[in-house]
C-alpha positions in Angstrom: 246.5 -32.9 147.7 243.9 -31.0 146.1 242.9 -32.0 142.7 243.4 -30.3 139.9 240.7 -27.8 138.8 238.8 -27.3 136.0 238.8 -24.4 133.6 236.5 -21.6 135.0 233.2 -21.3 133.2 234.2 -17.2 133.5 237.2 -15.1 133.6 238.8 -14.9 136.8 237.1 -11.8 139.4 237.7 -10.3 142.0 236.8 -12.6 145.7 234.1 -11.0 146.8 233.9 -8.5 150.1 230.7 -8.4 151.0 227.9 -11.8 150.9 224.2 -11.2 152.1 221.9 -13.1 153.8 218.3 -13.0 152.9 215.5 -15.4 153.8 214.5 -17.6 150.7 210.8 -17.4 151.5 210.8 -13.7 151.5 211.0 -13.2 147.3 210.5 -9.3 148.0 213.3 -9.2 150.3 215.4 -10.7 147.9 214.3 -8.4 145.1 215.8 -5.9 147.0 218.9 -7.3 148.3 219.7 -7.9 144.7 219.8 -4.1 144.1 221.3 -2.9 147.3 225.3 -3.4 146.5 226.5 -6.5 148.0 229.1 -8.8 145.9 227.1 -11.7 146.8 223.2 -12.9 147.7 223.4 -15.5 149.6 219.4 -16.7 149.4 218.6 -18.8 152.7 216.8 -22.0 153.0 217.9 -23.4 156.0 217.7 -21.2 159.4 216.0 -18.1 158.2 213.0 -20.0 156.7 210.4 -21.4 158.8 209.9 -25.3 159.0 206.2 -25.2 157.6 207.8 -22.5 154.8 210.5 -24.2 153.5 209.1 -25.8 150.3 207.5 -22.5 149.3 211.1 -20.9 149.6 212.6 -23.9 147.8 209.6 -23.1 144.6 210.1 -19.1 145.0 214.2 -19.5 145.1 214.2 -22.0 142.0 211.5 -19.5 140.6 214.3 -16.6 140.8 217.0 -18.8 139.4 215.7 -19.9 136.3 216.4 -16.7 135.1 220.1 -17.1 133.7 220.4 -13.4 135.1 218.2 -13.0 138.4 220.1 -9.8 139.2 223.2 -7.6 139.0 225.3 -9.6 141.5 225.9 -13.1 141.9 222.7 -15.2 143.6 224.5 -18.2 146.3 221.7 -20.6 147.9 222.2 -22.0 151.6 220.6 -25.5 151.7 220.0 -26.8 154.9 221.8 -29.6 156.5 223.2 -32.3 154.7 222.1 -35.2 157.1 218.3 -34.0 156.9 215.2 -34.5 154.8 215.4 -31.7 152.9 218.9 -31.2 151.1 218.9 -33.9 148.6 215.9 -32.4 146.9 217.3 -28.8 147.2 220.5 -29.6 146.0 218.7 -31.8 142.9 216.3 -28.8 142.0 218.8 -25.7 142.6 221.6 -27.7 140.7 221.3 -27.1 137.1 219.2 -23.9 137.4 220.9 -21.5 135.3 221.1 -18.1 137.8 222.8 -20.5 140.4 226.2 -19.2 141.5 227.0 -21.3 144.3 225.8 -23.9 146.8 226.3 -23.1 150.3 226.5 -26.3 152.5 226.0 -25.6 156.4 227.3 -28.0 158.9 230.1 -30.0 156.7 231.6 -32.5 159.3 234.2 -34.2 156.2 235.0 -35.0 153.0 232.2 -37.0 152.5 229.3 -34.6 153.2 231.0 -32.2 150.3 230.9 -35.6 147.6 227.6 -35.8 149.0 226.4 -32.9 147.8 228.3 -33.2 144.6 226.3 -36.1 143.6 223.2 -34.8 144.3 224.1 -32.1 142.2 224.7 -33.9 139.0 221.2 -35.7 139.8 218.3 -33.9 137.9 215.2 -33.6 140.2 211.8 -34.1 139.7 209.7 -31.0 140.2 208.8 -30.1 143.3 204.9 -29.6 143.0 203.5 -25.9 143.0 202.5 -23.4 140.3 206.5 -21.4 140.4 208.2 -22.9 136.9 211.8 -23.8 137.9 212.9 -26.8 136.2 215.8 -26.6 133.4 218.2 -28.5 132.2 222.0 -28.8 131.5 225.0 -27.5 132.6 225.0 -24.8 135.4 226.0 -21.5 133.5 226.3 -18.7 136.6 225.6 -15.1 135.9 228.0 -12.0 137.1 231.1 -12.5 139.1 230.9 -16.2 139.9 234.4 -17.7 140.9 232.4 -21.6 139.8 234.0 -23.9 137.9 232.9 -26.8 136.6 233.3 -31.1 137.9 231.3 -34.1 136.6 231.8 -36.2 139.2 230.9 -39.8 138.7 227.2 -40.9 139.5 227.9 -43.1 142.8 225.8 -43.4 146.2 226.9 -41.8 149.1 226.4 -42.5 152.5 223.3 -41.2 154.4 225.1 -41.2 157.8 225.3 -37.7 159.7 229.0 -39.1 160.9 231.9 -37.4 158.8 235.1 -39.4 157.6 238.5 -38.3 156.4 238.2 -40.6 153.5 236.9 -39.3 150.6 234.6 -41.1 148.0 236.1 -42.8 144.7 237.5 -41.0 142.6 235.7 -39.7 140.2 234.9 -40.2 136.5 234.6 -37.8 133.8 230.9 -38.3 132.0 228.1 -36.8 130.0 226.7 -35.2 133.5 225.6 -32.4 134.3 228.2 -29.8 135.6 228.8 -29.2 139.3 228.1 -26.0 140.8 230.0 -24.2 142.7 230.2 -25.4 145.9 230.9 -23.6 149.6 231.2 -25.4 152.9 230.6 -23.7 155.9 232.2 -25.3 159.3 229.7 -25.4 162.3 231.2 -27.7 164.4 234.2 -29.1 166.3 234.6 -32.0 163.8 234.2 -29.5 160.8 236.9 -27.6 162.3 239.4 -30.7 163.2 238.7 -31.6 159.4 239.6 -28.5 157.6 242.1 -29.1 155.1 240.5 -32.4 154.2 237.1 -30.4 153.5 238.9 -27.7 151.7 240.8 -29.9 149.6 237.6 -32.9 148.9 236.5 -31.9 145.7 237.3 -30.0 142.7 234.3 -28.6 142.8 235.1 -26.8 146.5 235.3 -23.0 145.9 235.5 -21.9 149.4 235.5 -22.9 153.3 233.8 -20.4 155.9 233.1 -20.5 159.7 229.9 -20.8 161.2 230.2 -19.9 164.7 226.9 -19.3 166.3 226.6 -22.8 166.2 230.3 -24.0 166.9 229.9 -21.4 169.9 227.4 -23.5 171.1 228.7 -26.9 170.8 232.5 -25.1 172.1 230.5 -23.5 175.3 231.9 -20.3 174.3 231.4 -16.9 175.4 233.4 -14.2 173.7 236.3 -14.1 170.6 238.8 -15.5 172.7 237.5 -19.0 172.2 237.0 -18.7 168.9 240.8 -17.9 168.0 242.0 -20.8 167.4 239.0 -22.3 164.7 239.3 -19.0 163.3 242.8 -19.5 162.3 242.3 -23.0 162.0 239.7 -22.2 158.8 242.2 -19.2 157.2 245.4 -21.7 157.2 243.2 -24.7 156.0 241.8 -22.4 152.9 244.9 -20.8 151.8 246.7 -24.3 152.2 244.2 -25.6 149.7 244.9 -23.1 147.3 241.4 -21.2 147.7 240.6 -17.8 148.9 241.0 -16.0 152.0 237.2 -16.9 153.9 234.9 -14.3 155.0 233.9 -14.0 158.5 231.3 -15.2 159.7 227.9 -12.8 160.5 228.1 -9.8 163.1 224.8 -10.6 164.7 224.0 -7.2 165.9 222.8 -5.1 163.0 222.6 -2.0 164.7 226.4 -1.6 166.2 228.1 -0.9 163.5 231.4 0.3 165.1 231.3 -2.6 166.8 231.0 -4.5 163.6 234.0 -2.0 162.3 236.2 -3.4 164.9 235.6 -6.9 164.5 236.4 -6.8 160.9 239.5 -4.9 162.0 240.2 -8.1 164.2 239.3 -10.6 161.4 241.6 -9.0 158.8 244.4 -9.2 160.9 243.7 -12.6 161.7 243.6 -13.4 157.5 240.4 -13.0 156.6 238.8 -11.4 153.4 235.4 -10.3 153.1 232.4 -11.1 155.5 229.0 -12.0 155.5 226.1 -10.0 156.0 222.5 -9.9 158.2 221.4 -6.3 156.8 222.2 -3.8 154.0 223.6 -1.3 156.5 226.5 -3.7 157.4 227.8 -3.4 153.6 230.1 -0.3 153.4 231.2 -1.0 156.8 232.5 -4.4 156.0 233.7 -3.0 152.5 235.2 -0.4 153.7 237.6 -2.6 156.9 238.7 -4.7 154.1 239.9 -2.8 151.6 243.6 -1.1 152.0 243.7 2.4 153.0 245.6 5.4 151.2 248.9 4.8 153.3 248.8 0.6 152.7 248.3 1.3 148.7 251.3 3.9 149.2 253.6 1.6 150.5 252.4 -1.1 148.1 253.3 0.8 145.1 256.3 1.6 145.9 257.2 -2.1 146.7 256.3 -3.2 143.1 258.4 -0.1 142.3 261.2 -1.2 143.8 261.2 -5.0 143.0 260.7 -4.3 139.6 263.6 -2.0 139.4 266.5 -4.3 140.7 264.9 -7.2 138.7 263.9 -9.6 141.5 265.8 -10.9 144.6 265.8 -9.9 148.0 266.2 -6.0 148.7 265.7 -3.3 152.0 263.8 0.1 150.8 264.9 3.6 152.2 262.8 3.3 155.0 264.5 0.3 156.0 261.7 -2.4 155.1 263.3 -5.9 154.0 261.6 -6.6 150.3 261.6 -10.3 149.2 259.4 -12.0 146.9 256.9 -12.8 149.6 256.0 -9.4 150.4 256.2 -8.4 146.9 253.1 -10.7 146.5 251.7 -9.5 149.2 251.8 -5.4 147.7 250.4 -7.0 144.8 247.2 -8.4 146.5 246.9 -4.9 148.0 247.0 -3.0 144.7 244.6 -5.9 143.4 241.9 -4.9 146.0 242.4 -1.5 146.0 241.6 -1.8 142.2 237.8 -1.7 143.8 237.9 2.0 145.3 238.0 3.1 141.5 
């Protein structure tokens, strides 16, 4: 069961639609991703960054963030792997910075990689060495439209092994910590996949579960969508199980076919998805504009409400012969509540 969570550190938004990838060791490339419209930056450290440039992206990044507003939309940080050198100190410098948004965690295997990451993120870091200023202190307080909330988890060791585990660390303690970001985990891998409800329900401070399927292609051996239809499903059920939001899709890897990337979003909408990450600016009003409900969708939502509200709840069929119960009455809300964004 997933634990209660805490009170938001900001009023509740809207999940975002669109999240962008943009190498960390690029800070002009970021600038401008910043600017260009997406709900989310997501600022990469792990696979976009070079091995022999990944401490300058870790300065440049914690450079940005220091900054309690780096920009107009909310700033996410991918760390690399959990079960290599370089997370720990990531997660320790990035933690209590206070433009920091999110955490994204690639490759979560169980439970305990996510209480990994937690702990390192209520454990102040000492500078990394370099002439960027970065450092702050305290509790984590996001800019823009962050869905974060806030843990202290209890200050206890967790295990270094790359093996995941169904059973999650102690329980833990409220203390005079610093506060948790929010944290993201992306699932890579056939064990991330088989473990999805206990990732998305490991810690309070879990905002979200996404796929990662490049590299679960590659460990699955597979070729095209078809393989990918049951993890896909496996990671929508196991998110709205846990009580959080719809996930995104995963990257359209071909920047330039963008009705191709129309139709895939088509595909991943029906299958429960909400939102989808990004390689390139040009893919934003595409994905944007797949996930939000057209004119004849918001029609027929409307006049749901309409009618439930009329005869006062209960189960009820509207002219055109559509059965109305509660369920579907939620569901014409959710509509009306995204298409809130065309405005």
């Amino acid at each position: 069961m997933r634990p209660a969570s805490p009170t938001p550190r900001h009023e509740t938004v809207p999940t975002p639609l669109t999240w962008l990838y943009v190498p960390g060791d690029r800070p002009e490339v970021v600038a401008k991703a910043l600017a260009c419209g997406a709900d989310v930056v997501v600022v990469d450290l792990e696979d976009a960054v070079a091995p022999d440039r990944k401490e300058y992206a870790l300065r440049a990044t914690a450079e940005l963030l220091s900054a309690p507003d780096p920009g107009p939309c909310p700033v996410h940080v991918r760390v690399n792997a959990l079960d290599g050198p370089l997370a720990e100190t990531e997660i320790r410098t990035l933690a209590t910075l206070p433009g920091l948004a999110g955490l994204r965690l690639p490759k979560v295997q169980g439970p305990a990689d996510v209480h990994r990451a937690a702990g390192w993120a209520t454990t102040a870091a000492e500078p990394v060495p370099g002439p960027l200023p970065y450092a702050a202190e305290g509790a984590v307080r996001p800019s823009g439209r962050t869905l974060a909330g806030h843990f202290t988890p209890a200050r206890t060791a967790a295990p270094r092994s790359s093996t995941a585990t169904l059973a999650p660390a102690a329980a833990p303690t409220p203390g005079a910590l610093p506060a948790t970001p929010a944290l993201f985990a992306l699932l890579e891998s056939a064990l991330g996949i088989e473990h999805a409800f206990a990732i998305a329900t490991a810690h309070p401070a879990l905002r979200g579960i996404a796929l990662g399927e490049a590299d679960l292609c590659g460990e699955l051996g597979v070729r095209d969508d078809t393989g990918l239809a049951w993890p896909r499903g496996r990671t929508v059920v196991a998110a709205r199980a846990a009580g959080l939001a719809p996930p995104p899709q995963s990257v359209y890897p071909d920047v330039h076919d963008l009705d191709g990337l129309a139709r895939s979003c088509e595909r991943g909408r029906a299958l429960g998805f909400l939102g989808r990450a990004a390689l390139h600016p040009r893919q934003l009003p595409v994905i944007e504009t797949a996930f939000l409900p057209s004119a004849e969708e918001i029609a027929a939502a409307r006049e749901t409400v309409r009618a439930a509200a009329a005869e006062g709840g209960g189960a009820l069929a509207l002219p055109d012969g559509r059965f109305v119960d509660a369920a579907v009455v939620a569901g014409a809300r959710r509509v009306l509540e995204l298409a809130e964004r065309r405005r």
